[in-house]
C-alpha positions, 0 to 999 in steps of 0.5 A, spaced: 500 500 500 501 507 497 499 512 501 500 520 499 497 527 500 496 532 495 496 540 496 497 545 492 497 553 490 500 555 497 504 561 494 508 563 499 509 569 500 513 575 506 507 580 506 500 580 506 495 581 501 492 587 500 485 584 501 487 580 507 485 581 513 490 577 518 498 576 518 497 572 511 505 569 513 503 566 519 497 563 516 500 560 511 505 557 516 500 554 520 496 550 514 503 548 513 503 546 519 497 542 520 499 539 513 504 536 516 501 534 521 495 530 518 501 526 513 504 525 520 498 521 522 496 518 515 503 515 515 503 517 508 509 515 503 509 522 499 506 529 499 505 531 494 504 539 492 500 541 485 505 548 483 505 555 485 509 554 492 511 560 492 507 567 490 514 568 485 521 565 483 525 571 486 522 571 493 526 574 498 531 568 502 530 570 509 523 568 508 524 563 504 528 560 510 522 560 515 518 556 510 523 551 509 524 549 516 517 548 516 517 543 510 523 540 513 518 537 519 514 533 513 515 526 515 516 523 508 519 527 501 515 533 498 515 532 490 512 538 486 512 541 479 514 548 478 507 553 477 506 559 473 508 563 480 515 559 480 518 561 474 520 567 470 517 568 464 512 562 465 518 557 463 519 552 466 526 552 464 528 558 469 526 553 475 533 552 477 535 559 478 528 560 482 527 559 490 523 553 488 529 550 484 534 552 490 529 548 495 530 542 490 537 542 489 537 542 497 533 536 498 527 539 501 523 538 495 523 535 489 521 537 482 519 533 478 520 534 470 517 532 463 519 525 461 522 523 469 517 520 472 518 518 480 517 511 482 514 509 488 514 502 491 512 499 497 509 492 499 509 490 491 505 495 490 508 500 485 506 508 483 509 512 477 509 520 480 510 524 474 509 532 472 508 537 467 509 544 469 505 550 467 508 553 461 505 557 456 502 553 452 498 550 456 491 548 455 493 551 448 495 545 444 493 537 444 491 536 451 495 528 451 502 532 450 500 535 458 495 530 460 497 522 458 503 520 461 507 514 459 508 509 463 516 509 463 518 505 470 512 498 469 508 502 474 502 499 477 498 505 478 500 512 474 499 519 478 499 525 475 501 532 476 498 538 472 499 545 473 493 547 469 488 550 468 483 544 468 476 546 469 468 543 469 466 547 465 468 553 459 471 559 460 470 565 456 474 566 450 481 568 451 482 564 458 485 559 455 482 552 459 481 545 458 476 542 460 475 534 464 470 531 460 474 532 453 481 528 457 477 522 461 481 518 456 488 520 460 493 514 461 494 517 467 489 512 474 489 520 477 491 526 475 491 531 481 491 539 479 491 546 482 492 553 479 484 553 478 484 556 485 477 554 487 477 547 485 473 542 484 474 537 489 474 529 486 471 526 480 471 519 478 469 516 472 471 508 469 476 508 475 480 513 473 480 520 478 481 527 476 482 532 483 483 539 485 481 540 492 484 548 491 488 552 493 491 553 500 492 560 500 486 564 498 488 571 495 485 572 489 477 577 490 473 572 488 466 571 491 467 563 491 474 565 495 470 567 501 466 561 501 470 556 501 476 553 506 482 549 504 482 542 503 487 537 502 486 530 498 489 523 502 490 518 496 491 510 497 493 505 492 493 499 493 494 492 489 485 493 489 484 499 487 485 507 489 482 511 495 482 519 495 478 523 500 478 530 501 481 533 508 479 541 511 483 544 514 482 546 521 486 551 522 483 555 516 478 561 519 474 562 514 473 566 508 469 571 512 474 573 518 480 573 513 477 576 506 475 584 506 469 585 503 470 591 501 477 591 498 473 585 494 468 590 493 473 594 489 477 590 486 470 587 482 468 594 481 476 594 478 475 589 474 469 590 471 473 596 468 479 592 467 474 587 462 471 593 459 478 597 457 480 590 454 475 589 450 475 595 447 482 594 446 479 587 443 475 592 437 482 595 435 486 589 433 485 582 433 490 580 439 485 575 444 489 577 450 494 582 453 499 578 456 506 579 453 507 571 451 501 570 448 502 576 443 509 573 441 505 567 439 499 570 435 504 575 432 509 569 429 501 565 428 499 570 423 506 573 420 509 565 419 515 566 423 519 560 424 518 556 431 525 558 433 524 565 432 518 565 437 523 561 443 528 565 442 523 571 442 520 568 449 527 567 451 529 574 452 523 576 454 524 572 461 530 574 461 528 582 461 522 579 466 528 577 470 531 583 471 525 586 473 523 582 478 530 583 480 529 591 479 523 591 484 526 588 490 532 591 490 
């Protein structure tokens, strides 16, 4: 028997929110806490964490470190994929020169790369752990390069880790999203993914189970944040068959007590805005998004440049991200 337990979207970070109501920083490290906790109790093999474990690549060490000594008490490994808030430039590949990748290189967690799955054995019950990070085509290009996982270790049972935007139902147009329903032909026995903060809990179908408790960290304004309280999944896999159930933590107050309606509020009014100054953009020209690597890929789409035109040209857009990141904390 392979016992695990799955979180994500912790973004960690050394200073609240500005629409958070207590000292997030301490918050978060007493959902850690109990995290670690309840592994503890379970007795579980591995923790899993589904990416975004920090709220930006270039975190400040000193905070970092406090966090660190927390994942230290975990009382088997952590592995974990890179998400979009860990790296520069949404490429995976900045991930060593990110905190996560200097947590990685010390041991205290683990990534977990494309095409190098983590075999987990135990009691002749055999688990390939296997990952795909966010990067920017995610959700935009065919869902089996992201979603079907290849059995490379002889594995009895396939878990897999996404950070995507992986969703019930469809989203407005230009928020690029895959939904469950068109992936229930995954290769995977379990896909467990974040990002989507507010998640969706467990979804079985033909034995197979697609999973999102949502995130730990609830930092964005929405309405659905106010109402719902982290949760984490406990999975076992044995010889039979597979077994998840989702946990609440009980150190999390809720969403009310720690959410300021009234900057929620705001922020909504702000969005509002925000949309309308969008579309009108929209009406001007034919880009489907503001973000500065979806407009690279829509410019070479349309004037046919070659694929290693437009790498290099994301190339040296994370690479001025970077110095940014650097600027502002310096």
């Amino acid at each position: 028997m392979v016992t695990f337990l799955y979180f994500t979207d912790t973004h960690i970070r050394g200073t609240a929110p500005k629409n958070r109501l207590d000292a997030f920083p301490e918050t978060m490290k007493q959902k850690l806490t109990e995290i670690m906790a309840i592994a503890n109790r379970e007795q579980v093999d591995v923790l899993l964490h589904g990416g975004d474990v920090f709220d930006r690549p270039d975190l400040s060490p000193s905070t970092v470190g406090q966090f660190a000594q927390i994942f230290r008490e975990a009382p088997a490994p952590i592995y974990t994929i890179a998400g979009n808030h860990d790296t520069f430039g949404h490429n995976p590949e900045t991930v060593s020169r990110t905190m996560l990748g200097l947590l990685d290189a010390f041991g205290i967690m683990k990534l977990v790369h494309p095409g190098k799955p983590i075999l987990i054995e135990k009691a002749g019950v055999r688990v390939q752990v296997s990952g795909q990070p966010y990067h920017y085509e995610l959700d935009q290009r065919d869902p089996k390069l992201d979603y079907y996982p290849i059995n490379e270790t002889e594995a009895d049972t396939m878990i897999h880790l996404v950070h995507s935007m992986l969703v019930e139902k469809a989203l407005p147009e230009g928020i690029p999203h895959t939904l469950i329903d068109h992936i229930w032909g995954t290769s995977a026995d379990v896909i467990l993914t974040g990002h989507y903060h507010t998640g969706f809990g467990i979804k079985e179908q033909n034995g197979k189970f697609i999973c999102n408790p949502g995130a730990i960290a609830r930092i964005n304004n929405h309405w659905t944040e106010v109402e719902r309280l982290p949760k984490v999944i406990i999975g076992t896999v044995t010889k039979e068959g597979i077994t998840l159930r989702e946990e609440t933590l009980t150190v999390a107050q809720k969403g009310s007590d720690v959410l300021d309606r009234a900057y929620v509020e705001k922020a909504s009014h702000q969005e509002e805005k925000l949309h309308a100054f969008v579309q009108q953009v929209r009406e001007q020209a034919d880009f489907q998004t503001l973000q500065m690597s979806e407009i690279i890929r829509e410019l070479a789409s349309m004037q046919g440049v070659e694929d290693k035109v437009k790498q290099e040209a994301l190339r040296r857009m994370t690479i001025v991200e970077e110095r940014w990141e650097r600027d502002e904390t310096e």
